[in-house]
C-alpha positions in Angstrom: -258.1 -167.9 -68.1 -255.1 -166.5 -69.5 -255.1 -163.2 -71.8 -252.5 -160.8 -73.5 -252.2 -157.6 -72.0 -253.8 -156.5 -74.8 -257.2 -158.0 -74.4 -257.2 -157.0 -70.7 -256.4 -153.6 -71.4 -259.0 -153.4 -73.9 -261.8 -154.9 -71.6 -261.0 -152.9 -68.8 -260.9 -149.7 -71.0 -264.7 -150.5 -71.8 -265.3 -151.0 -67.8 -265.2 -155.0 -68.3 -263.8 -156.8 -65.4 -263.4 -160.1 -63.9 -263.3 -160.7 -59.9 -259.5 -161.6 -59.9 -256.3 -160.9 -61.6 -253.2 -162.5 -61.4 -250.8 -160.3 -63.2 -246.7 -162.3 -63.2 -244.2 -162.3 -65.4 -240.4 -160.6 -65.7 -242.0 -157.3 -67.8 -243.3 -154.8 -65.0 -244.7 -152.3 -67.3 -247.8 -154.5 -68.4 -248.2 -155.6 -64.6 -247.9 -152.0 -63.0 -250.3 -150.9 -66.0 -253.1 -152.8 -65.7 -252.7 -152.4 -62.0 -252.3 -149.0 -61.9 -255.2 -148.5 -64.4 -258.2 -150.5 -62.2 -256.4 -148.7 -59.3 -257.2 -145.3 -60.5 -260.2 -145.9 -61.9 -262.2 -149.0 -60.6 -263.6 -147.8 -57.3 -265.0 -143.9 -57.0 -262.5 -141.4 -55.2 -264.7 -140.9 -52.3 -265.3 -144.6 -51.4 -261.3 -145.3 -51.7 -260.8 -144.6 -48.3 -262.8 -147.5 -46.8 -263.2 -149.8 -49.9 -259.6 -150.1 -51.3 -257.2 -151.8 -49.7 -252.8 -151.7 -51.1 -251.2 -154.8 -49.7 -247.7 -155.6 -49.9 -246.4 -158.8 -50.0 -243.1 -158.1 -48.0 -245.4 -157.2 -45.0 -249.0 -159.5 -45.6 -249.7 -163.1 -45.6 -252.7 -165.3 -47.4 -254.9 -164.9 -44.4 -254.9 -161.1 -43.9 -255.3 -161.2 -47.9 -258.5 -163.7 -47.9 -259.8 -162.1 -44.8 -259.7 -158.6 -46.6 -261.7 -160.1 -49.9 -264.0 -161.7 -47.4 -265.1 -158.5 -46.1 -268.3 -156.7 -47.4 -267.9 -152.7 -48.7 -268.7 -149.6 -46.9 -271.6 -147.6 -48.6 -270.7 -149.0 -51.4 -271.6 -152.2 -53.8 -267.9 -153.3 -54.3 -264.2 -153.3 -52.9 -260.8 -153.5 -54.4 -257.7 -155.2 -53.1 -254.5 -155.5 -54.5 -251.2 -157.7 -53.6 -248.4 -155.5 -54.9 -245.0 -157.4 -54.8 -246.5 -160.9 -54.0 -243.5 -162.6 -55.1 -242.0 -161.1 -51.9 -244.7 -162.3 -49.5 -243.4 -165.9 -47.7 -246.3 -168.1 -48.9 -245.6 -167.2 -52.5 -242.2 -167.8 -52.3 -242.6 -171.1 -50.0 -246.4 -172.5 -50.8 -247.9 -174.3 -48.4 -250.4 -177.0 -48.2 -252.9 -174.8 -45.8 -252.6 -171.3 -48.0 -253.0 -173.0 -51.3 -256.3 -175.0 -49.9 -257.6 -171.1 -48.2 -256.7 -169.7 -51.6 -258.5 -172.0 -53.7 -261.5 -171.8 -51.6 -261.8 -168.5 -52.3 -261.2 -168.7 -56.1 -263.5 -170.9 -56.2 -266.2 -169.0 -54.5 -265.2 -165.1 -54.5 -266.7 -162.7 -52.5 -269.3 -160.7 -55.7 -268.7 -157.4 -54.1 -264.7 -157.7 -54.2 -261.9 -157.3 -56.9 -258.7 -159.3 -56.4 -255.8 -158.7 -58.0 -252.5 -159.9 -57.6 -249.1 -158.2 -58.4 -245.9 -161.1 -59.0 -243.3 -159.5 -60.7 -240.1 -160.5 -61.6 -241.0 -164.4 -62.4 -243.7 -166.5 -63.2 -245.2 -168.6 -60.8 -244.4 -172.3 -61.6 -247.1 -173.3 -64.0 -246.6 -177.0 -62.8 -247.1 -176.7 -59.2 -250.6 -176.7 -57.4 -250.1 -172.9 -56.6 -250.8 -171.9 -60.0 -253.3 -174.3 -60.3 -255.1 -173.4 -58.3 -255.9 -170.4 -59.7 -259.5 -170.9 -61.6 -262.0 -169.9 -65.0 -263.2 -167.4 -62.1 -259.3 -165.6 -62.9 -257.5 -163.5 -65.8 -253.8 -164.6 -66.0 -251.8 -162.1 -67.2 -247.8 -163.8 -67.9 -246.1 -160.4 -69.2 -243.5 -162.3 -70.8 -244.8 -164.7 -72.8 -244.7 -164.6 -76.9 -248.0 -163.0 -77.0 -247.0 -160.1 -74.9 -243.5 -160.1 -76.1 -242.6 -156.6 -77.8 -239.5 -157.1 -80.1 -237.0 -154.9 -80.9 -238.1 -153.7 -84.6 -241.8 -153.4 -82.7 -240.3 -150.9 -80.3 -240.9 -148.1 -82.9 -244.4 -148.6 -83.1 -244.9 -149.3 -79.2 -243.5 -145.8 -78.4 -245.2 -144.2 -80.8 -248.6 -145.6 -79.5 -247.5 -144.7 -75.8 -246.9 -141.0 -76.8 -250.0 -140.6 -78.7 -251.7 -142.0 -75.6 -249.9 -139.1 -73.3 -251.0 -137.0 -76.1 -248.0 -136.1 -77.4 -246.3 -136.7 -81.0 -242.5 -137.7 -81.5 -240.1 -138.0 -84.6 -238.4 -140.5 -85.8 -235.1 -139.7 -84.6 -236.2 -139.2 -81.1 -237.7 -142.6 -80.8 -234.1 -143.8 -82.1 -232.6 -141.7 -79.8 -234.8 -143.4 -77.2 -234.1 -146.8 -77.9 -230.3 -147.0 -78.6 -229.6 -145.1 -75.2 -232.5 -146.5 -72.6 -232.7 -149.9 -74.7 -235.9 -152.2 -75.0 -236.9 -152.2 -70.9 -240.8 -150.9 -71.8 -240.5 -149.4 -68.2 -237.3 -147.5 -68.8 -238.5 -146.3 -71.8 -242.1 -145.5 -70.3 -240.2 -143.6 -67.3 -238.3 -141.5 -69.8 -241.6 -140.7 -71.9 -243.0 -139.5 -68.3 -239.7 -137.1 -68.0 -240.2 -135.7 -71.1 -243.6 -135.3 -71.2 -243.8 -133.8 -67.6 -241.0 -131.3 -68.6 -242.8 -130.1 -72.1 -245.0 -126.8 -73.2 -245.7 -128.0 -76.5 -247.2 -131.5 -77.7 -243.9 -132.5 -80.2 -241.3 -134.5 -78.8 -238.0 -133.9 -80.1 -234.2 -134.6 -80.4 -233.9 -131.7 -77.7 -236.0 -133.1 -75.7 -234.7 -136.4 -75.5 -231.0 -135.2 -75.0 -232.4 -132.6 -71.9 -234.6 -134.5 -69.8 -233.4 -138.8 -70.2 -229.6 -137.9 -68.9 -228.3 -138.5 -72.3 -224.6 -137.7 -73.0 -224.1 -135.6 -75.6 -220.9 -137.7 -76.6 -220.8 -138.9 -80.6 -221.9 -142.5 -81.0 -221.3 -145.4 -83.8 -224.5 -144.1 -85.9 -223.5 -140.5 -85.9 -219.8 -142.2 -86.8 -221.8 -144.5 -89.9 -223.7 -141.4 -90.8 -220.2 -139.4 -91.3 -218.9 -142.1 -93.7 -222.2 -142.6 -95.6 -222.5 -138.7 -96.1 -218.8 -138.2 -96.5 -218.7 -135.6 -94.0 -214.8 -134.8 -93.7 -215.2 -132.8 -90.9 -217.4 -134.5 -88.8 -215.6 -137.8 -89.3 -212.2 -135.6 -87.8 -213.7 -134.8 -85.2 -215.0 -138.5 -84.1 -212.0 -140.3 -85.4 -210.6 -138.0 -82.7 -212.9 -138.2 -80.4 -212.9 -141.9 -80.0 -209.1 -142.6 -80.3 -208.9 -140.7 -76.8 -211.5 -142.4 -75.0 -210.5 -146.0 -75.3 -212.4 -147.0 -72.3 -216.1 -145.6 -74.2 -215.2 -146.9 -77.4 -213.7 -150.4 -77.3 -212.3 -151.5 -80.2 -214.7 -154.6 -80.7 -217.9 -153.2 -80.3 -216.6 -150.5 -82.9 -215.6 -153.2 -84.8 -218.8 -155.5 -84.7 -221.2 -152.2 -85.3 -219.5 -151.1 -88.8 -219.5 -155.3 -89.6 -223.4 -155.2 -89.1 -223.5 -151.9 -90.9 -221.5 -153.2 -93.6 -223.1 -156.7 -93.9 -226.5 -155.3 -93.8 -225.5 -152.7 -96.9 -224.7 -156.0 -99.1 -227.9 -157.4 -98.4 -229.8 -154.6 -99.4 -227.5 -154.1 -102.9 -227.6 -158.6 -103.7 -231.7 -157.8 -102.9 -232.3 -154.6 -104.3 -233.9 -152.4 -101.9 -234.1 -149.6 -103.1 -236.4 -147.3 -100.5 -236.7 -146.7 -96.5 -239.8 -148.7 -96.3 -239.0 -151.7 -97.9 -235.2 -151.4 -96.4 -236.8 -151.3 -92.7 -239.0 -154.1 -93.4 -236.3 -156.3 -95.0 -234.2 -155.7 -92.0 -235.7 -155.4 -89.1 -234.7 -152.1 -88.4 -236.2 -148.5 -87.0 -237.0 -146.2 -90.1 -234.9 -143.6 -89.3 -232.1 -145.9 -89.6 -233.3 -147.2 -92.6 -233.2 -143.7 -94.1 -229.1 -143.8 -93.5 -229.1 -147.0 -95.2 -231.2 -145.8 -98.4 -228.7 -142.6 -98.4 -225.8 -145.2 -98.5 -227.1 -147.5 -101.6 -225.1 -145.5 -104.4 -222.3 -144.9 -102.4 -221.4 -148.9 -102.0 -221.2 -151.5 -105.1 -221.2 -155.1 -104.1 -217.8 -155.9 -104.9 -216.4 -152.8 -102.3 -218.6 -154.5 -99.6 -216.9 -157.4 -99.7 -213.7 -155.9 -99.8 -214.3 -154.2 -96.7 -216.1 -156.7 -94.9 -213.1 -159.4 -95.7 -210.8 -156.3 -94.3 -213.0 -155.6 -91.1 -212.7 -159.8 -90.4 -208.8 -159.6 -90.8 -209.0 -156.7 -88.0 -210.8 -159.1 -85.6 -208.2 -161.9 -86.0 -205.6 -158.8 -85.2 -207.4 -157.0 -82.1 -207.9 -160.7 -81.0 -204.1 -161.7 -81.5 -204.9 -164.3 -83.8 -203.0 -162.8 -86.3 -199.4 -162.3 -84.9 -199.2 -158.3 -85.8 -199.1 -156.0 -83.0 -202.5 -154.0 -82.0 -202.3 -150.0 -81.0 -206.0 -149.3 -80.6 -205.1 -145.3 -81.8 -203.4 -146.4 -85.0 -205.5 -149.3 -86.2 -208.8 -147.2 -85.4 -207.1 -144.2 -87.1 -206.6 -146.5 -90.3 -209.4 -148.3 -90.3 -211.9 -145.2 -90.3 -209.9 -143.5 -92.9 -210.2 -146.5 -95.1 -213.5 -147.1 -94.4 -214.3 -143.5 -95.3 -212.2 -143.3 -98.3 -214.2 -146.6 -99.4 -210.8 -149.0 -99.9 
């Protein structure tokens, strides 16, 4: 039977489970969390020694792993086994004949006392061949990266903002900004950084600070804090990256420059031809994190429509030149120079 992580989550969080698991799929985090939460939790500390058993696929076959579910607890009324890294183990990667009959056997009859699960990460298993088949109603299938378990990118707000709470802690807005545009949308990055933050905090708040101290985050300017200097017209602040990214070539490549302030730029005409007026609605319109919707919302009278299209028609004509379409010759120090101060000048 195949659930969302979600659902299993939920079920095991009110000490509902099934005999076997079969957790796959190319997103770790769900896989290593629902593993990690019946592994902590599922058989009492002082039987663990005698009725849990950690396999790993590298070093286990389908035998050893049968004959362990086949075996009855110690002073106890149930057992736990897991298969961490089965996509490394030989007979998931080459399925035989012989394993796949032992293996359904068992699925079909489990051992009552003993809870499977089973840890393939990376990829699914092939949902056409008889391995996956032969998995039965008697298992949960968890496949971390299907639609239902997919967290996009304008959902990563709320995602972190749940897994904090859950740690206990509370965040702002422009941490969890912070968060996303330097570790991107890998939920176990981000869940690794959240555990260096939180590990390295007195109080509950998690802040800016916090973020740049303990993730390894440069303290270098970036594109928003560039955007934010033009929407605020802050003079001095836009010096100082002008300058900053006009001697470091290599960090600041003209085209990504170039493609950020276009999506900027294209985004700010949407929001005058539609009329958004506020953060919320802005966010919601677009796709995008709050916080960055509050830069937008602070750029609204600084723009009319028609000096949007000027500007977008004059960051186009710089793409045909950085890509030598247009025969005029390209200095990246003198064509980011101009652009930024007519971008900021608003001509």
């Amino acid at each position: 039977m195949i659930e969302s992580y979600s659902q299993i989550f939920q079920n095991l969080k009110k000490d509902i489970y099934s005999k076997i698991y079969l957790l796959m799929g190319e997103e770790t985090f769900f896989i290593d969390k629902i593993s990690d939460f019946i592994e902590n939790t599922y058989i009492d500390k002082s039987h663990r020694s005698f009725n849990q058993e950690i396999h790993y696929g590298k070093d286990s076959d389908i035998e050893s792993i049968i004959g362990s579910c086949n075996s009855f607890p110690m002073m106890s009324d149930k057992k736990l086994v897991i298969v961490k890294e089965a996509q490394e183990m030989d007979f998931f990667k080459r399925p035989n004949e012989k394993g796949i009959l032992l293996l359904k056997n068992y699925l079909d009859k489990p051992n009552h006392s003993t809870l499977l699960v089973i840890c393939h990460k990376s990829k699914s298993i092939d949902k056409r061949g008889k391995l996956y088949k032969s998995f039965t109603n008697n298992t949960i299938i968890l496949d971390s990266t299907s639609k239902e378990n997919k967290v996009y990118d304008n959902q990563l707000p709320n995602w972190i903002n749940n897994e904090v709470s859950q740690k206990g802690y509370k965040i702002d807005d422009e941490s969890v900004f912070l968060i996303i545009e330097n570790v991107g949308n890998n939920l176990e990055r981000i869940n690794n950084s959240l555990n260096k933050i939180t590990s390295n905090k007195v109080d509950n708040t998690i802040k800016k600070e916090d973020v740049l101290n303990f993730v390894g985050i440069s303290r270098e300017y970036n594109f928003f804090e560039f955007q934010d200097s033009l929407i605020d017209k802050d003079s001095i602040k836009f010096s100082k990256i002008t300058n900053y990214f006009t001697s470091n070539e290599n960090k600041y490549p003209f085209q990504q420059l170039l493609v950020y302030m276009f999506s900027f730029y294209s985004k700010m005409l949407i929001i005058k031809n539609n009329n958004l007026n506020n953060p919320q609605t802005i966010a919601s319109s677009l796709r995008i994190h709050p916080f960055v919707a509050k830069s937008f919302s602070r750029a609204i009278n600084r723009y009319s429509v028609k000096s949007l299209k000027k500007i977008l028609a004059y960051l186009s004509e710089l793409d045909l030149i950085s890509k030598g379409i247009k025969p005029i010759s390209f200095d990246y120090k003198s064509i980011v120079r101009e652009m930024s101060f007519k971008l900021f000048i608003n001509k």
